[in-house]
Structure formats: C-alpha cells, structure tokens
TITORBA-951241 format. One line per 8 residues: number of its first residue (from 1); their letters; for each residue x, y, z of C-alpha. Coordinates in steps of 0.5 Angstrom, whole numbers, padded with zeros to 4 digits. Layout:
% TITORBA-951241
NUM	A	X/Y/Z  ...
//
This chain:
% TITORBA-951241
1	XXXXXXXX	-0033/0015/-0050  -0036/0010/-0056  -0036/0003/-0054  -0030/0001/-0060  -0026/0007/-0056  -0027/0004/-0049  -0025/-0003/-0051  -0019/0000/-0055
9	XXXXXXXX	-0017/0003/-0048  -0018/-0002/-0045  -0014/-0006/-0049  -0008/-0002/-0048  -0010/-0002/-0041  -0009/-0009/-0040  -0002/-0009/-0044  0001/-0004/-0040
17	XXXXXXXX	-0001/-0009/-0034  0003/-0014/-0037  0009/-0010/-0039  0010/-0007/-0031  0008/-0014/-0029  0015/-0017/-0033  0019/-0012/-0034  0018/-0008/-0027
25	XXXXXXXX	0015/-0013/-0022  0018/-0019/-0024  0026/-0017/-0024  0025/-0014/-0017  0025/-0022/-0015  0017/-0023/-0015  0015/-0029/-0017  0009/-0031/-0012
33	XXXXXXXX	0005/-0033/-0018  -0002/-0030/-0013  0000/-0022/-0013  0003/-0023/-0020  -0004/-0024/-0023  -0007/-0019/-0018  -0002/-0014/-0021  -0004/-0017/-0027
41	XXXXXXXX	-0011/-0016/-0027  -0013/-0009/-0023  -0012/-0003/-0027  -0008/0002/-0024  -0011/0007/-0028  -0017/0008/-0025  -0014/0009/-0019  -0011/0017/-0021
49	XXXXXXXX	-0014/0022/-0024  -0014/0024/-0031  -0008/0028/-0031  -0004/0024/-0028  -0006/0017/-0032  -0001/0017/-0037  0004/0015/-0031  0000/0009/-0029
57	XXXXXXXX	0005/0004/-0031  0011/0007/-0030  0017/0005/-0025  0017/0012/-0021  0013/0012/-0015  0006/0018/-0017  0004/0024/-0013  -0003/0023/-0011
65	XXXXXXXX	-0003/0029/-0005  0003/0035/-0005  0007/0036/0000  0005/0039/0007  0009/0043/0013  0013/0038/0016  0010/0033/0011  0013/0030/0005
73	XXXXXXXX	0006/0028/-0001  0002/0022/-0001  0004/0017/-0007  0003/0010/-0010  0008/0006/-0009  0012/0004/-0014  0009/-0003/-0017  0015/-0006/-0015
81	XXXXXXXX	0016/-0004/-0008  0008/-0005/-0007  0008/-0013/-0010  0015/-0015/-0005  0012/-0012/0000  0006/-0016/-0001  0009/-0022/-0003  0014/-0022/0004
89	XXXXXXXX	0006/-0022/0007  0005/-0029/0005  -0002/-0027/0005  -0007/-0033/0007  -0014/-0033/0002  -0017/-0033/0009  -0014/-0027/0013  -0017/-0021/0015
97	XXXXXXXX	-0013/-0015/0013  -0012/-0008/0015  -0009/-0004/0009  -0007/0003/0014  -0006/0009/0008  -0011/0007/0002  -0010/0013/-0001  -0015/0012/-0008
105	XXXXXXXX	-0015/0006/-0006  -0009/0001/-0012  -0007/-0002/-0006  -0013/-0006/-0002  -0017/-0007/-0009  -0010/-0012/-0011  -0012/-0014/-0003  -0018/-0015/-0005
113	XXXXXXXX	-0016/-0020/-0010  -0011/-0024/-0006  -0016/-0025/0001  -0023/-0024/0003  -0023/-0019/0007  -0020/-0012/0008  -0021/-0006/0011  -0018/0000/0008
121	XXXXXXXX	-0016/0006/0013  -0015/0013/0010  -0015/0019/0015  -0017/0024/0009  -0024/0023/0007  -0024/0026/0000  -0018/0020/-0001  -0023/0015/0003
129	XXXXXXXX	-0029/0017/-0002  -0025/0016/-0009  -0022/0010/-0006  -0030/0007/-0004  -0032/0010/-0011  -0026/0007/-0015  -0027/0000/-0012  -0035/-0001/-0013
137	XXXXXXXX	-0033/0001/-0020  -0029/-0005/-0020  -0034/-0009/-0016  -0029/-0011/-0012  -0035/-0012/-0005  -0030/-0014/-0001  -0027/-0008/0001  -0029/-0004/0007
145	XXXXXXXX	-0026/0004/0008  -0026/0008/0014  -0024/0014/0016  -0019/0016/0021  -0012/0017/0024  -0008/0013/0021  -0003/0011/0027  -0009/0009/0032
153	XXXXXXXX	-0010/0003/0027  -0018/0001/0026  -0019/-0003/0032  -0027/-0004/0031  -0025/-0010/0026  -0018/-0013/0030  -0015/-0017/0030  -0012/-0018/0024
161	XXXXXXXX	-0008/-0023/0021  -0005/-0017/0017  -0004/-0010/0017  0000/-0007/0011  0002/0000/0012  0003/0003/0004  0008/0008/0006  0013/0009/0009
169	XXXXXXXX	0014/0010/0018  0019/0013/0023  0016/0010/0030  0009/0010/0032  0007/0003/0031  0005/0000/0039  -0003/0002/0036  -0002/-0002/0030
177	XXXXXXXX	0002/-0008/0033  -0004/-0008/0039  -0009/-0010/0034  -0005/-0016/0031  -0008/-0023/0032  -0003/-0027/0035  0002/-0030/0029  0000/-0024/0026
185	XXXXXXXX	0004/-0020/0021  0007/-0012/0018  0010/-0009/0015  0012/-0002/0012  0018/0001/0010  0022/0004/0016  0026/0009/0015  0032/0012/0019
193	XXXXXXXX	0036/0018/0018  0042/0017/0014  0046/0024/0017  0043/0030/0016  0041/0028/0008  0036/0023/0006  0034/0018/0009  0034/0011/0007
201	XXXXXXXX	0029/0006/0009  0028/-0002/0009  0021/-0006/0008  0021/-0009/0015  0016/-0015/0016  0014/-0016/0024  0012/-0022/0027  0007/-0022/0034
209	XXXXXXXX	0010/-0028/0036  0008/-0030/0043  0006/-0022/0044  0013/-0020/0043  0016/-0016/0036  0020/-0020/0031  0023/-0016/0026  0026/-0018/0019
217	XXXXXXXX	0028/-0013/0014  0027/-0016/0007  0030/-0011/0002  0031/-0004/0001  0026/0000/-0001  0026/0009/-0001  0019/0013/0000  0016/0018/0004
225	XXXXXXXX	0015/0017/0011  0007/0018/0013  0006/0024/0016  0003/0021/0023  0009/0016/0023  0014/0021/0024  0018/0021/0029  0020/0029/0033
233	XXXXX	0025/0032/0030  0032/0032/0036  0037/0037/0036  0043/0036/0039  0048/0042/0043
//
C-alpha cells in the first residue's frame, strides 16, 4: 500500500474511533476519561481479519471463531460493554492484570494502555499467536500472552490486583477467584437462564474482601458464554 494510502486509512481509522467512542461508549454512561482515551487511541481494526474489518467500529459484538458442539462462537464484545466493564474496574496505573479470553487480543492491548502490567490468557494458540503479533505490531511491550485453559487462570504471575473476563460465564470461577490479591477484583458477565429460552446476563464485579466474594451487579449486558464456563446441562423429570 502507498504511504498517501496508508495515511489515508489511518485517518479514517482514527474517525471511526471517535464516532464509536461518542456515539457508542459515551451514551452507555462511560465517562472515566483514562478507558475513554484508550478506546480512543487503539484501533480495533487491526485486531480482526480483513473480511471482518468493515465491522470494526460497529455497535454489534463481532464473530471472531464459529460456533462449536456445546459452544456458542468467540467474539469481541461490544465496544460499550467492554469499556463499562472496564470503567467498573476502576483500573489502578500499578495494578497487575489477568485478562482471561484475549482472543486476537483488542482487550489487553486497551489493558495495556490503562496499566503497566497485563497477562493475556487465551486457550487457543492460533488466537494467542495473532494477539502477540497484533500487540507487538503496536508496540505495546507491556502484554505477556500465555496459552492454556481458561478457567485454571494463570497462576505463575497471581496475585492480580485484577482479572477481567472478556466474555461471558455460567460458574467455574473458584480458580480465578484463588488467584485474586487481597482487595482484589473481577469481573465478567454472568449469566443465567431465563426459562428454556435465552439467557440474559448481568457485568458482575466481584470483590475479595478478607477471603470472601462480594458480588455487584453493575448493568445488563448479553454475550455468549466462554466455553470452559459453562455450566452442566440439568434435566428435570
């Protein structure tokens, strides 16, 4: 691509930031000026293949991975949900931080810009890979990704003042929860069932207070559930 076209599409980039950022983020009630100037900065673009990069800025959450047996398909999370969650963080510039799902990794490299130290976990190697390779392309040297199983956590780099989980969970949290510092927090979006249609799901940030669970449910918010997070199908008779 000539130097005229890459500017150009950076430019464009960059306004399609800032109409997400207005028109998406900030009318969700995020106002913590430190996430809004992340979302503002990263582009999301370079997070998604080419066939999906048209959808970048768009309101709608983006399948990166189809649906599998028993699992719905990995995707970004809306911009809105992901920088309320953020904002319900209250992310500190020194904390450590686990980001469980990294994905392509959109979400740690926004981590990135809000803290010095984050450890990307992704159970899919491939993802893993492009995320490392996403990130180093923007510099951003303050991301380590690791591979393994999501629900185990990342205990080699515990305690972390925070760990976000960039997706949605039905149980399997005691791992995640164990590797919290003391007045550590997490959150996710849990979800639940809602009859024997969808479920609906609520962004839940949890609280280590003295060794103990303090959940806060912070505001309505619907994605797929993370395979590893789900819980047993139950049969009634």
């Amino acid at each position: 691509m000539a130097q005229d076209e890459v500017a150009r599409a950076e430019r464009v980039s960059h306004d399609l930031r800032r109409v997400m950022v207005d028109n998406q983020v900030r009318t969700f009630d995020v106002t913590d000026q430190r996430v809004l100037e992340a979302f503002y900065l990263i582009p999301r673009d370079k997070f998604l293949p080419a066939n999906l990069q048209s959808l970048a800025y768009s309101d709608a959450q983006i399948a990166l991975k189809p649906a599998e047996a028993n699992a719905e398909s990995r995707v970004l999370l809306p911009p809105m949900f992901l920088a309320k969650l953020m904002q319900g963080a209250t992310i500190d510039i020194n904390d450590r931080v686990l980001l469980v799902a990294s994905a392509t990794g959109y979400a740690a490299a926004i981590l990135a810009e809000l803290t010095t130290s984050v450890v990307a976990l992704e159970s899919d190697a491939a993802m893993s890979g492009t995320a490392a390779a996403n990130l180093l392309a923007l510099g951003l040297s303050n991301v380590t990704c690791v591979t393994g199983p999501l629900a185990k956590g990342y205990a080699e780099g515990a305690p972390y003042d925070l760990i976000l989980v960039d997706g949605a969970v039905e149980c399997n949290l005691d791992a995640l929860f164990a590797q919290l510092a003391p007045k550590g927090r997490l959150l996710t979006i849990e979800t639940m069932s809602s009859g024997a249609t969808r479920r609906s799901g609520k962004a839940t940030r949890f609280d280590n207070v003295g060794g103990e669970m303090s959940a806060r449910a912070l505001f309505d918010a619907t994605v797929p559930v993370l395979p590893e997070f789900r819980d047993a199908p139950r049969f009634n008779f």
